[in-house]
Structure formats: C-alpha cells, structure tokens
C-alpha positions in Angstrom: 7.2 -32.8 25.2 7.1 -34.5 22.0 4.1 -33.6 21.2 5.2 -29.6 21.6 8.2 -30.8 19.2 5.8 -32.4 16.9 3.2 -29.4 16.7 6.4 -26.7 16.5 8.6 -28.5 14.3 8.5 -26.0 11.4 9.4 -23.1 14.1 12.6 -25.3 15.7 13.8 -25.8 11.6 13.5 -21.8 11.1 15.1 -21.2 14.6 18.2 -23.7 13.6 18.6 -21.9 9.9 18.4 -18.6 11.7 21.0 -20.2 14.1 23.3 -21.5 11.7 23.4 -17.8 9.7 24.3 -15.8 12.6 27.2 -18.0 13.4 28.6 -17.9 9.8 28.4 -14.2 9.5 30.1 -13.8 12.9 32.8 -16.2 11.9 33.1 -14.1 8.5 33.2 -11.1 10.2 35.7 -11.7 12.7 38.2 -13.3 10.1 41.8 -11.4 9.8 42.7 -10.2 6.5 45.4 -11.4 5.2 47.7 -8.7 3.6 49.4 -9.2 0.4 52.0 -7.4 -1.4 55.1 -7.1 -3.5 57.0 -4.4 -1.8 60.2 -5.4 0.2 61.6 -4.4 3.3 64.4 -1.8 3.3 66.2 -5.0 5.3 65.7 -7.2 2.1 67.8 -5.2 -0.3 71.1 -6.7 0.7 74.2 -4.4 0.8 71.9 -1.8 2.7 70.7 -4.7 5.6 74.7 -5.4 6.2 75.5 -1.9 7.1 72.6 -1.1 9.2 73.7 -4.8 11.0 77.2 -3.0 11.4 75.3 0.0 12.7 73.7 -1.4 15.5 76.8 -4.0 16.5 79.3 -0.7 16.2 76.7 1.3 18.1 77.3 2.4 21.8 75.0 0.8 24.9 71.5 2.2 24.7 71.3 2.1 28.3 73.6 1.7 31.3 72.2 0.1 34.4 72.3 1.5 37.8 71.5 -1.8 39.5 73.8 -2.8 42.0 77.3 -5.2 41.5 75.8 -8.6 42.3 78.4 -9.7 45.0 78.0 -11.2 48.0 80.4 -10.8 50.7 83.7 -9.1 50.2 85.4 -10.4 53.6 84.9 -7.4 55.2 80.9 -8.7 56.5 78.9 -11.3 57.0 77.5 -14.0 54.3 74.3 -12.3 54.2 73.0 -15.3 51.6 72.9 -17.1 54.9 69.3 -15.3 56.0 66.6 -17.3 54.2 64.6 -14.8 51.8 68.1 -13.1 51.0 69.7 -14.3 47.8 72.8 -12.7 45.7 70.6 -9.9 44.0 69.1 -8.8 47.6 72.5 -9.3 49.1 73.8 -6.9 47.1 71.1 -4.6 47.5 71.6 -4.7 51.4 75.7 -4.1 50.6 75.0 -1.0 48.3 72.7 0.6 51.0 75.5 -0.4 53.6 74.1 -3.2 55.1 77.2 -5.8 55.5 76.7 -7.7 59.0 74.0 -9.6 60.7 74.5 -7.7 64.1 73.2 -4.8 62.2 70.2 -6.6 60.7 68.9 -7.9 64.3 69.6 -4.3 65.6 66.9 -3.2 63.4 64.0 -1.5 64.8 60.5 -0.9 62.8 61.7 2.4 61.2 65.2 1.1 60.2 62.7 -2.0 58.9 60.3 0.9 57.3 63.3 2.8 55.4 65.5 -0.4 54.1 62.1 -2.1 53.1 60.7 0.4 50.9 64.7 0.7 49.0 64.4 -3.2 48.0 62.1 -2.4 45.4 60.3 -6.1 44.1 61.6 -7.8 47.4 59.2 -5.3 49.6 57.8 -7.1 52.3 60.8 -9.7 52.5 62.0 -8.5 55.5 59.0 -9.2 58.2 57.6 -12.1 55.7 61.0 -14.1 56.4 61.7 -12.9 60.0 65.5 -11.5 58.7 66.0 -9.8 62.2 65.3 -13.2 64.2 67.8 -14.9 61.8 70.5 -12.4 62.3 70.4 -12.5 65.9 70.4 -16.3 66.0 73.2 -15.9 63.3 75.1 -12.8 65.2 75.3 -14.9 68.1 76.4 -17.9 66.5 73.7 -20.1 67.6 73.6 -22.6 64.3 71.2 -25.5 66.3 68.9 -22.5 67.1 68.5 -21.6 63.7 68.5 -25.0 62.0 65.4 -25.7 65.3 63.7 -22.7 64.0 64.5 -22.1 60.6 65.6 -25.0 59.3 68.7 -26.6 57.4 71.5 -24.1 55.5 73.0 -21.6 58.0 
C-alpha cells in the first residue's frame, strides 16, 4: 500500500487540489445573495403605518367558524368526556350531530358507526380504536368496577 502511495503521490496531490476546487465553487455557488437597498416600506413612513394599523383593528372578522360550541354536557345527557378517546372538542361534535347519551352510543351498530365516524373529521377511526360502544354500555348500565377492570381509572 505504501508503496502504491509512494509511486502515485503526484496523482493523490492533483486529486486533493481538484477536490478542494470543486467544493469551493459549490460553496460559492450555493451562497444567498444578500439584497441591499435604500427604499422603505410603505409601513415605515409613519402617519400612513398608523392608519392601516386602525384599518385592520376596525376591520370586520375575516372569517366566521362553523365549528361546533365546545360544551360538554348541558344536563339534559350524559358526560360524554367520560368515554376514553372523547374529549370537550369531540364531545361537542357528538352533541351537534345529536349524540347526547351513552345508551345511544352502545346502541350503535356498524352503519350508525360508519356514518358518525366519517362526520368527526381528524378524530376518524376514534370510535372502534377506543372501543366507545363497550364503554357506553358499561357506562349506560352503571357498571363503574367493570369499567375501571377493563378500561381503567376515570369513569
């Protein structure tokens, strides 16, 4: 080995120079330029900045939301926060589509599943994942040591 290194030497010195060029014009090359100039934003020019601030504070909502009222239970159903997987945002969800009692959670069959799953938008998938029928009925019935066996803690 040395002795290829001692009869090439001259070629490995070339091959390093070579080396060394190529990486300093692709480091050139892929510098940003830096832009530089005198001219000011229309924002800069004082007087003009604090009226379109005005503009934009005085101005009407771009957008109104149609997302549902996040509210859980309104006395007239069930907690349904209680189900694992089903938090204030879904709970609402499951209110506004008129979902408002465990009984009618563990009456669900696959279609009922089918048709509220693909209405929960993000949450698709939550509803088999977490086992939400087999909470409700446990919860329905009023079976808390069943569901704290099974599901753990928080009912």
């Amino acid at each position: 080995m040395s002795e290829l290194l001692a009869e090439n030497w001259i070629l490995l010195a070339i091959a390093l120079v070579v080396g060394l060029l190529v990486a300093w014009l692709l480091f050139r090359t892929t510098r940003r330029t830096r832009v530089t100039g005198t001219k000011k934003d229309v924002l800069d020019e004082g007087a003009e900045r604090a009226q379109r601030n005005s503009a934009l504070v005085d101005a009407p909502p771009a957008a109104t939301s149609d997302a549902p009222e996040l509210k859980v239970s309104d006395g007239n159903g069930d907690d349904l926060t209680r189900i694992k997987g089903v938090g204030p945002k879904l709970a609402a969800t499951l209110e506004s589509l008129g979902v408002t009692s465990f009984a009618q959670i563990a009456a669900w069959d696959d279609a009922e599943i089918d048709r509220i799953d693909s209405q929960l938008g993000r949450f698709e998938g939550r509803i088999r994942r977490d086992d939400w029928t087999g909470q409700a009925r446990l919860l329905a019935a009023g079976d808390r040591a069943g569901f704290q066996s099974k599901y753990g803690a928080g009912a």
